[in-house]
Backbone as CSV, one residue per row, in Angstrom:
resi,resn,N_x,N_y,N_z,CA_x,CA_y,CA_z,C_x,C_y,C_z
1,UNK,5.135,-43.639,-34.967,4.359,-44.224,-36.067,3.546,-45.381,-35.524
2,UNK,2.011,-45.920,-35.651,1.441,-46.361,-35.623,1.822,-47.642,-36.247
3,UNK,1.180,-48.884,-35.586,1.759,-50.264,-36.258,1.186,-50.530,-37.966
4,UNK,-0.055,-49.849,-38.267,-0.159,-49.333,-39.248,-0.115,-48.650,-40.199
5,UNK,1.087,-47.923,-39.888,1.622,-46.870,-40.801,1.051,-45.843,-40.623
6,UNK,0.105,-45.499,-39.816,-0.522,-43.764,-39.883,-0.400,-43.403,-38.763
7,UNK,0.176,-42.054,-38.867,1.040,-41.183,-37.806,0.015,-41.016,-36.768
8,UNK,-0.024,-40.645,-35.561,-0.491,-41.265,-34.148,-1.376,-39.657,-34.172
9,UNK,-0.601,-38.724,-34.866,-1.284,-37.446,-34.852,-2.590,-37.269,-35.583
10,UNK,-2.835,-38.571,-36.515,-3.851,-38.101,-37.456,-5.006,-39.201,-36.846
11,UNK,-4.578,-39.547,-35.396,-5.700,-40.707,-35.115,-6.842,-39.645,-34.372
12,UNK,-8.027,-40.159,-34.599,-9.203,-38.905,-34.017,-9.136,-38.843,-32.540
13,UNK,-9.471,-38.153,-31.313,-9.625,-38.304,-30.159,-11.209,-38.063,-30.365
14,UNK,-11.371,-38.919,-28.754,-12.846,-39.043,-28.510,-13.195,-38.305,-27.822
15,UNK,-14.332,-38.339,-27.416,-15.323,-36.812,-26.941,-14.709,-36.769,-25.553
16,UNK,-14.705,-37.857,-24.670,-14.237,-37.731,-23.763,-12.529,-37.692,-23.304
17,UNK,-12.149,-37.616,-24.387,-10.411,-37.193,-24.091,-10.253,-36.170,-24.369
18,UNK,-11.083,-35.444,-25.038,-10.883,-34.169,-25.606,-11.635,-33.465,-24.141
19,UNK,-12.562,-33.877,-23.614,-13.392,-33.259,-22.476,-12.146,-33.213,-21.098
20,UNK,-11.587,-34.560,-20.988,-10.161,-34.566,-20.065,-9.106,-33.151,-19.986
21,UNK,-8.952,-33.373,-21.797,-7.723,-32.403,-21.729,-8.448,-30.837,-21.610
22,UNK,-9.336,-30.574,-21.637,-9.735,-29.293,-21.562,-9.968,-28.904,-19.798
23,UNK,-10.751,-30.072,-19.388,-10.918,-29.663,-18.090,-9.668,-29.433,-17.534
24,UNK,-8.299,-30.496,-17.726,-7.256,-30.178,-16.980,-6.246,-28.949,-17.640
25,UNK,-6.748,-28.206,-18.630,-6.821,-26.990,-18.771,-6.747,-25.853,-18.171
26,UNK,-8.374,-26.073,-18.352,-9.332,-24.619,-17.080,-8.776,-24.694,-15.736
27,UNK,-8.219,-26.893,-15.171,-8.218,-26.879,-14.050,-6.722,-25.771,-13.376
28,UNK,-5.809,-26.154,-14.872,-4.719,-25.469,-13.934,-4.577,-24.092,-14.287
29,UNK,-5.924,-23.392,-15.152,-5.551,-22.152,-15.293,-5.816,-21.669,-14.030
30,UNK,-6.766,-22.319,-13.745,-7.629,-21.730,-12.195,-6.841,-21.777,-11.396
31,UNK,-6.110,-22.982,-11.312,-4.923,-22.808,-9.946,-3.934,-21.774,-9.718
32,UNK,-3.580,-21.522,-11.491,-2.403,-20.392,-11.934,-3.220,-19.346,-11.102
33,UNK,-4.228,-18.964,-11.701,-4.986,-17.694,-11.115,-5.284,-17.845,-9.601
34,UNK,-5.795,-18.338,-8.657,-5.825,-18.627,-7.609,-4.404,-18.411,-6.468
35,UNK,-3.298,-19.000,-7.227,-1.989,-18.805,-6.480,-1.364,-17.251,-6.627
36,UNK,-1.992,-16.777,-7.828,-1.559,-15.404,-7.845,-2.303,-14.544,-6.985
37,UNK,-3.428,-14.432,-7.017,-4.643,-13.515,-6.179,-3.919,-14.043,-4.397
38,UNK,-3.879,-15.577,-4.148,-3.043,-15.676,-3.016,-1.677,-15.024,-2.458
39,UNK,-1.025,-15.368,-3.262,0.317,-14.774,-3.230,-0.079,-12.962,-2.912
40,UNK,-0.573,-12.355,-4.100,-1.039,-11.010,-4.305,-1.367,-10.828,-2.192
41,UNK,-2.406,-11.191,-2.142,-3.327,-11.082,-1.059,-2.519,-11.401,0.625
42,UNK,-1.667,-12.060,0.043,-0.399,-12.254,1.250,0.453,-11.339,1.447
43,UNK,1.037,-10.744,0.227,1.704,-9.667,0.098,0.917,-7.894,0.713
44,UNK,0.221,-8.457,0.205,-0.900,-7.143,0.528,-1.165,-7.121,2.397
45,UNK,-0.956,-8.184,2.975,-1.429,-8.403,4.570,0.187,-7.966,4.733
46,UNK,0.821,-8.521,4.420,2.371,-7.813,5.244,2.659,-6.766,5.172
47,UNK,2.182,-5.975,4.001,2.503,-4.594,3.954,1.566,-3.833,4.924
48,UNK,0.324,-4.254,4.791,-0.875,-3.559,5.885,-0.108,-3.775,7.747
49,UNK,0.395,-5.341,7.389,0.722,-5.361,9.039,1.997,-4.333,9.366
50,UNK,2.618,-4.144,8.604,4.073,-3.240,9.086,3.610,-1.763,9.158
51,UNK,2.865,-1.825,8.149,2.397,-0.223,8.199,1.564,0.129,9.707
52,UNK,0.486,-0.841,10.085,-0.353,-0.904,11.548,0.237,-0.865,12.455
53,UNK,1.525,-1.848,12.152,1.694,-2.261,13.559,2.546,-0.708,13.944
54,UNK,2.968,-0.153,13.679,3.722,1.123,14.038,2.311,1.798,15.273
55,UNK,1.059,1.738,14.854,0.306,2.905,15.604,-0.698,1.933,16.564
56,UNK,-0.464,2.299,17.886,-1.374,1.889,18.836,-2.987,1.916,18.697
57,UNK,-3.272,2.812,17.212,-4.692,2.689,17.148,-4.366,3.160,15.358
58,UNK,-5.586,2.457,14.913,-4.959,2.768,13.012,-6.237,2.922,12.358
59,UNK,-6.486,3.515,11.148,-7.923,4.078,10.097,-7.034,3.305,8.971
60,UNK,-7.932,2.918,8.046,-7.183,2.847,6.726,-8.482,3.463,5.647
61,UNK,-8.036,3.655,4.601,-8.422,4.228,3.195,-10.028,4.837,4.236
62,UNK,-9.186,6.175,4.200,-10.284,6.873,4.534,-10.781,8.224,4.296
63,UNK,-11.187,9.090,3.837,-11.705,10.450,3.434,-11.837,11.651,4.892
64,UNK,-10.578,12.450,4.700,-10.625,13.424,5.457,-10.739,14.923,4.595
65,UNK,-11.651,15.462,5.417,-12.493,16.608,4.968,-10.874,17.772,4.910
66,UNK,-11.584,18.629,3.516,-10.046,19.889,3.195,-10.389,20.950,3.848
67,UNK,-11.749,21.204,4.348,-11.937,22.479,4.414,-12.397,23.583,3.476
68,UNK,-12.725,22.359,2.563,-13.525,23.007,1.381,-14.359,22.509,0.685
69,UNK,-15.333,22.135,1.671,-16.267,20.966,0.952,-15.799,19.892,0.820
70,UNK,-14.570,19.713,0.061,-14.075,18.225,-0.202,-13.377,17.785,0.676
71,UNK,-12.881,16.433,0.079,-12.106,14.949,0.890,-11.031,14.957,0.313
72,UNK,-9.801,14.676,1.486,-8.708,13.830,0.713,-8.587,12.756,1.301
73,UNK,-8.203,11.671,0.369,-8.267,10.534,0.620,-6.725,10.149,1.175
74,UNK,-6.775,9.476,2.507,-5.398,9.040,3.241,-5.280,7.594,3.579
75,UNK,-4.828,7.231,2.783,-4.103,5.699,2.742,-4.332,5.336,4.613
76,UNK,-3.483,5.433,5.157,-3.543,5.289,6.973,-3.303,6.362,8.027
77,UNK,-4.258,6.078,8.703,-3.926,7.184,9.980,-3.229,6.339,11.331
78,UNK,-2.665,6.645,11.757,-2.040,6.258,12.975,-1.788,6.821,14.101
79,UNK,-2.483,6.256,15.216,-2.062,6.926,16.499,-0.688,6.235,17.185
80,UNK,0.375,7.314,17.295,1.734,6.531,17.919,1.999,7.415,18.960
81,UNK,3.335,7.351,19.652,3.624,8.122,20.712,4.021,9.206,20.240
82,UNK,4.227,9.665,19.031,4.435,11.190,18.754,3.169,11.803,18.269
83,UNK,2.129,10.983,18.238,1.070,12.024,17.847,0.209,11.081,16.771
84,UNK,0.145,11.971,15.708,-1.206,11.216,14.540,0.469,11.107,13.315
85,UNK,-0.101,9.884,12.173,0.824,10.127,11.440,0.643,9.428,10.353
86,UNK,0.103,10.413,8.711,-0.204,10.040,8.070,0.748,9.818,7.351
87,UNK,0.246,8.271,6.537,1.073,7.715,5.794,0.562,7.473,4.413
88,UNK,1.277,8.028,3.185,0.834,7.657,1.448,1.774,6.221,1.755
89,UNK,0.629,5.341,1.098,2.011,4.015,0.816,2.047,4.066,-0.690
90,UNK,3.228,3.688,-0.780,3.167,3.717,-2.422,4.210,2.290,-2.523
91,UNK,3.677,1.439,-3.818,4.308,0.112,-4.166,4.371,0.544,-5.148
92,UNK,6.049,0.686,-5.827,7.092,1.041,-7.151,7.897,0.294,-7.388
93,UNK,7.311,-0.678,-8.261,8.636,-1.698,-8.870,9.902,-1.138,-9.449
94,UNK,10.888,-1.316,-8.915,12.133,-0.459,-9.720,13.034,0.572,-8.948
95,UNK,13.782,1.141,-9.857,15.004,2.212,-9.046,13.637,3.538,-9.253
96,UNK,13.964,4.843,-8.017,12.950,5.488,-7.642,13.868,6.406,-8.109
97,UNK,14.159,7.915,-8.794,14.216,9.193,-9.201,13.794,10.234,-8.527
98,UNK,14.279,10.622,-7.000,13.072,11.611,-6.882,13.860,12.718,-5.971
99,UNK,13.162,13.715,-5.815,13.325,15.020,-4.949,12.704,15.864,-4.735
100,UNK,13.312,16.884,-3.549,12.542,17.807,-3.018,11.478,18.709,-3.939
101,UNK,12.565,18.958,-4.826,12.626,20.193,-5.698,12.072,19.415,-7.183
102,UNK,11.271,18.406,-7.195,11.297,17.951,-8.716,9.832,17.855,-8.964
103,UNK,9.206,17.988,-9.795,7.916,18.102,-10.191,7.325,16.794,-10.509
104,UNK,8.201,16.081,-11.140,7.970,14.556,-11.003,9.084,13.608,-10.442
105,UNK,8.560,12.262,-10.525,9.765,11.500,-9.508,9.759,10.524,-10.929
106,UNK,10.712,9.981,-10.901,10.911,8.796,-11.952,10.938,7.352,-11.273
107,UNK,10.669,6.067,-12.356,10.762,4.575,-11.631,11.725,3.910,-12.696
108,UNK,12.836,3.322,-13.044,13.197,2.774,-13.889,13.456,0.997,-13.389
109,UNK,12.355,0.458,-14.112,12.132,-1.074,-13.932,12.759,-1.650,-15.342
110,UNK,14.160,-1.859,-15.620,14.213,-2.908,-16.960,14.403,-1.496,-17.578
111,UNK,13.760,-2.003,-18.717,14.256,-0.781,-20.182,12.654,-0.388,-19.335
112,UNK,12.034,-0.705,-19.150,10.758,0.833,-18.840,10.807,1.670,-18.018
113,UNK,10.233,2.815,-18.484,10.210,4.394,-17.941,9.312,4.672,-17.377
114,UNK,9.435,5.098,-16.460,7.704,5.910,-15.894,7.634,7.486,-14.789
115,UNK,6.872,7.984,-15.045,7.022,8.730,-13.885,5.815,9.026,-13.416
116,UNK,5.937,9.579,-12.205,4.181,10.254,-11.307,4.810,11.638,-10.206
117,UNK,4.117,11.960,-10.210,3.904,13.330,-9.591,4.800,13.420,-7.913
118,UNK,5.552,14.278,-7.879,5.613,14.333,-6.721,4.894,14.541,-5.508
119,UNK,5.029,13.413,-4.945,4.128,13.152,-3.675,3.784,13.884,-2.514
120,UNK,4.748,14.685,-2.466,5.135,15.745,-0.973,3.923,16.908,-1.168
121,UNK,3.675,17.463,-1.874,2.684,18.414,-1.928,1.411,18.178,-1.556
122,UNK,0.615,16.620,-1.983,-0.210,15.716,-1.370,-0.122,15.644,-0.287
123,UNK,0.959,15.067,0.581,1.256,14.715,1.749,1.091,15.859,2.526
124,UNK,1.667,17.040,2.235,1.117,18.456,3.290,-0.495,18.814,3.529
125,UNK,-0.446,18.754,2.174,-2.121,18.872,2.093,-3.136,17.814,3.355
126,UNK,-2.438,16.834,3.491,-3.364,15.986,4.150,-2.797,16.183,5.541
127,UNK,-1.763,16.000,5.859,-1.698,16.567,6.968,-1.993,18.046,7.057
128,UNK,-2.149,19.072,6.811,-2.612,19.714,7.063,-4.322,19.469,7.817
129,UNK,-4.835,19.304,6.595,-6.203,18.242,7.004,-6.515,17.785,7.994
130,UNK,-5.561,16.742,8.501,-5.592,15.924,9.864,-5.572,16.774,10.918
131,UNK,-4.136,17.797,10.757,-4.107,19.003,11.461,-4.997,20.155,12.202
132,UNK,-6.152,20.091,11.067,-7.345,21.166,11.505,-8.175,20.314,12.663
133,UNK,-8.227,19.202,12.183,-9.625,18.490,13.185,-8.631,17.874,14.591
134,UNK,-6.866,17.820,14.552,-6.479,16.943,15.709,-6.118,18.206,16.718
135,UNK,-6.643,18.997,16.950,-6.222,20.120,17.768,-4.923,20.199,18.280
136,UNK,-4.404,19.951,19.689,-3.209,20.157,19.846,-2.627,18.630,19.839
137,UNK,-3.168,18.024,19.146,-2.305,16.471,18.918,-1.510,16.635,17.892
138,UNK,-0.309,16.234,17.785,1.095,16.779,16.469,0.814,16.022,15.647
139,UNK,0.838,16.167,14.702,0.445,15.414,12.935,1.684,15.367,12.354
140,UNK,2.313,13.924,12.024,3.437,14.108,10.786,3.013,13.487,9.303
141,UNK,3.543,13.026,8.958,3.177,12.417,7.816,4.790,12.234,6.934
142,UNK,4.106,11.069,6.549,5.465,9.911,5.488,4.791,9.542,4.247
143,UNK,5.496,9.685,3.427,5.691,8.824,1.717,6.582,7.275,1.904
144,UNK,5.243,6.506,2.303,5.829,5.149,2.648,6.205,4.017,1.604
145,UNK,7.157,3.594,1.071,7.327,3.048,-0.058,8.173,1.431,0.093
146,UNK,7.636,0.636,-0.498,7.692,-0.791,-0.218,8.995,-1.132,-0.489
147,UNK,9.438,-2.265,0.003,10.341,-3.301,-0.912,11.141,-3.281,-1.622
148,UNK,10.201,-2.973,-2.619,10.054,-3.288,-4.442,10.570,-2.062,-5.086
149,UNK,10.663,-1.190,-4.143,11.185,0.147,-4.332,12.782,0.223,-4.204
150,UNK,13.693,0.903,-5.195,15.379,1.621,-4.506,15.262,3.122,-4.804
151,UNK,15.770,3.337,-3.819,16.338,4.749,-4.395,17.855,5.265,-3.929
152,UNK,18.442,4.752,-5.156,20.378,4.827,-5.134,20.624,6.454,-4.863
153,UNK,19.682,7.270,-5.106,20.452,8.760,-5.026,20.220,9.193,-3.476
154,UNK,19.423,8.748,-2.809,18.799,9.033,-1.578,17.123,8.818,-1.724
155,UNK,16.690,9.151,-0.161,15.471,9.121,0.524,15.034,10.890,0.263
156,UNK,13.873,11.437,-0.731,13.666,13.097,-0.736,13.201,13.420,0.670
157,UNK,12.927,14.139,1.485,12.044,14.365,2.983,11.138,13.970,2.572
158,UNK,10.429,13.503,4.558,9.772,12.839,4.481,9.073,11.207,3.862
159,UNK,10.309,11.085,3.483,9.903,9.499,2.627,10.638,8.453,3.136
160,UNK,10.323,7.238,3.657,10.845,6.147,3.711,10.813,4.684,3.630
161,UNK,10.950,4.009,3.528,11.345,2.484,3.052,10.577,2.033,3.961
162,UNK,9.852,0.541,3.907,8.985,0.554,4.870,9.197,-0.094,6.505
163,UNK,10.603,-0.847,5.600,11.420,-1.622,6.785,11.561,-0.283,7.613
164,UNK,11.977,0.716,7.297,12.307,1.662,8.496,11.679,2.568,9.381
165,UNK,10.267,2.598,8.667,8.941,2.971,9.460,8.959,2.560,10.872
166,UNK,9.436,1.604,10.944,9.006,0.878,13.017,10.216,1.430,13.508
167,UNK,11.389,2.073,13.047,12.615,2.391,13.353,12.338,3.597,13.935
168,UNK,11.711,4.388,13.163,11.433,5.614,12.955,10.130,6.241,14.071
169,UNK,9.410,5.547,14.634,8.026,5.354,14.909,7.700,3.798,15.634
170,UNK,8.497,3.609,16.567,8.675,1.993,17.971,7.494,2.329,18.168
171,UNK,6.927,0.833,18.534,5.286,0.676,18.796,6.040,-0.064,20.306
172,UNK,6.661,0.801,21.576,6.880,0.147,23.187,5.463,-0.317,23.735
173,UNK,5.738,-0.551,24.630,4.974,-1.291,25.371,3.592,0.159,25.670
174,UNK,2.269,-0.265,25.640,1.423,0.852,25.798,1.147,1.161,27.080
175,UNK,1.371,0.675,28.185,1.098,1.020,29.802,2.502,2.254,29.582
176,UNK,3.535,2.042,29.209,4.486,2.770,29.411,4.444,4.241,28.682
177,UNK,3.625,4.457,28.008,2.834,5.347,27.297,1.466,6.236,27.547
178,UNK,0.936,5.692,28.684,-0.455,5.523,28.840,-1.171,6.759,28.996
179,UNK,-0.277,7.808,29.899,-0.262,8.951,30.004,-0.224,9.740,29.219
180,UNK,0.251,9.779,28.189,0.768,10.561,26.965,-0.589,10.102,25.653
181,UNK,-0.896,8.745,25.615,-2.236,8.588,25.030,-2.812,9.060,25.221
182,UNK,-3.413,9.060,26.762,-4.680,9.659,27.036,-4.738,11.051,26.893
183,UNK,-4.132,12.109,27.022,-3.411,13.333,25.999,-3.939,13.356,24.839
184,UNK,-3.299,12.419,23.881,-4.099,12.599,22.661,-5.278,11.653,21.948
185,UNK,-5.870,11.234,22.593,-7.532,10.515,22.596,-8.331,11.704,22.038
186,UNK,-8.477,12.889,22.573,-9.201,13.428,22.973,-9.197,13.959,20.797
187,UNK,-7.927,14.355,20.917,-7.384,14.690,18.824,-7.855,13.797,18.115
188,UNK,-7.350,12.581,18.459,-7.553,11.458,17.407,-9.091,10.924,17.381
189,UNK,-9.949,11.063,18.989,-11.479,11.031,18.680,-12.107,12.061,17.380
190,UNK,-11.703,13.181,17.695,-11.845,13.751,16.738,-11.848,13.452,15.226
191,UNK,-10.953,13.420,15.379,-9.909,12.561,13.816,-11.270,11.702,13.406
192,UNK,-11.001,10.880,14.200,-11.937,9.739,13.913,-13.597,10.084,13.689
193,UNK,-14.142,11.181,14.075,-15.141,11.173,13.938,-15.649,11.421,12.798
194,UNK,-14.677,12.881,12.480,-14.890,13.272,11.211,-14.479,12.664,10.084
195,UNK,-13.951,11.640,10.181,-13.294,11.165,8.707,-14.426,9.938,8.305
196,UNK,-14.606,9.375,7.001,-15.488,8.550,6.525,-14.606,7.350,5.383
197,UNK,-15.539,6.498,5.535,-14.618,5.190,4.770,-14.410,6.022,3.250
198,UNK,-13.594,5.470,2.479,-13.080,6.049,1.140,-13.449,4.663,-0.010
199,UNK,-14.271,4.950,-0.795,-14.257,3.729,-1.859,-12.896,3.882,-2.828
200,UNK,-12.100,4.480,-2.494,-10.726,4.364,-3.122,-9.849,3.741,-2.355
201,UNK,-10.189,3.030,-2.265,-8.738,1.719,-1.495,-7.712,1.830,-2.467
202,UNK,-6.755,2.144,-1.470,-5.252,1.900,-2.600,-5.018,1.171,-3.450
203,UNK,-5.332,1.775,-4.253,-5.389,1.138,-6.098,-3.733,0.574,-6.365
204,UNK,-2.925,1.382,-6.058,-1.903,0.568,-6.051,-1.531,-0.589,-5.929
205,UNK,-1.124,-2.241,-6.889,-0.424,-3.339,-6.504,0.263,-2.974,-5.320
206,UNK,-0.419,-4.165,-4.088,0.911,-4.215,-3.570,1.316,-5.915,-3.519
């Protein structure tokens, strides 16, 4: 209460306190927003670096030709010591639902439900793809899935966690390799020639 009896709420503010409190407003919405796109954008470099660092030479979001006129679009290509090896990354908040044999895979985050398509049929398709243009260079391919991902029933083929990608696929020393690269240069030039940037960058949060 005011020494005059009128409540402190009903006193007017002036143009410029009202101009204060707004700017320091906007100021910390901007920061809110700023630390998120950061954060976001940090997250997004660690997942790119684990996924790279596996292949002595790497493509990302790029359009490889089907053999039928069209493109499929492949998250990363990688040259490692077993060959070329395409990778879907996928970022799934939540417990993962999935299998060989299932038409869709499920995500259960909290009380929400979701599901998307099983991935594996994609994944042949593109390696296949890679397959036509890397001649006798071996093509595998993974359903690479973050973090943020569980899956309590198991891993379906071909799919794994991303921590276990470098497990799976050691990036040794490249002189100790050198021989076996130069082997497949000759596939992955290929690879590389024919494939073109993709304006579909993995839409996926990561």
């Amino acid at each position: 209460m005011a020494s005059n009896g009128f409540p402190l709420q009903n006193l007017p503010l002036s143009p410029r306190t009202i101009a204060l409190v707004a700017a320091g407003v906007a100021l910390g919405w901007g920061a809110s927003l700023l630390f998120r796109w950061w954060r976001t954008h940090r997250a997004r470099k660690r997942v790119v670096q684990a996924v790279t660092q596996t292949g002595f030479e790497s493509l990302r979001d790029v359009l490889v030709p089907d053999g039928n006129g069209g493109h499929y679009h492949v998250d990363f290509l990688l040259l490692t010591t077993r060959g070329i090896l395409v990778v879907d990354l996928r970022d799934v908040e939540g417990i993962v639902f999935g299998g060989d044999q299932m038409t869709d895979w499920t995500v259960m985050n909290g009380p929400s439900r979701s599901t998307f398509l099983n991935p594996q049929g994609a994944l042949y398709d593109r390696v296949a793809a890679v397959r036509a243009l890397s001649g006798e260079v071996p093509v595998e391919g993974r359903i690479v899935f973050t973090r943020r991902s569980q899956f309590p029933k198991g891993l379906p083929k071909w799919t794994l966690l991303i921590d276990a990608l470098k497990a799976e696929f050691p990036h040794p020393d490249r002189a100790s390799f050198q021989g076996m690269l130069e082997r497949f240069q000759q596939g992955w030039q290929a690879v590389k020639v024919n494939t073109s940037p993709s304006s579909m960058a993995n839409p996926r949060p990561l």
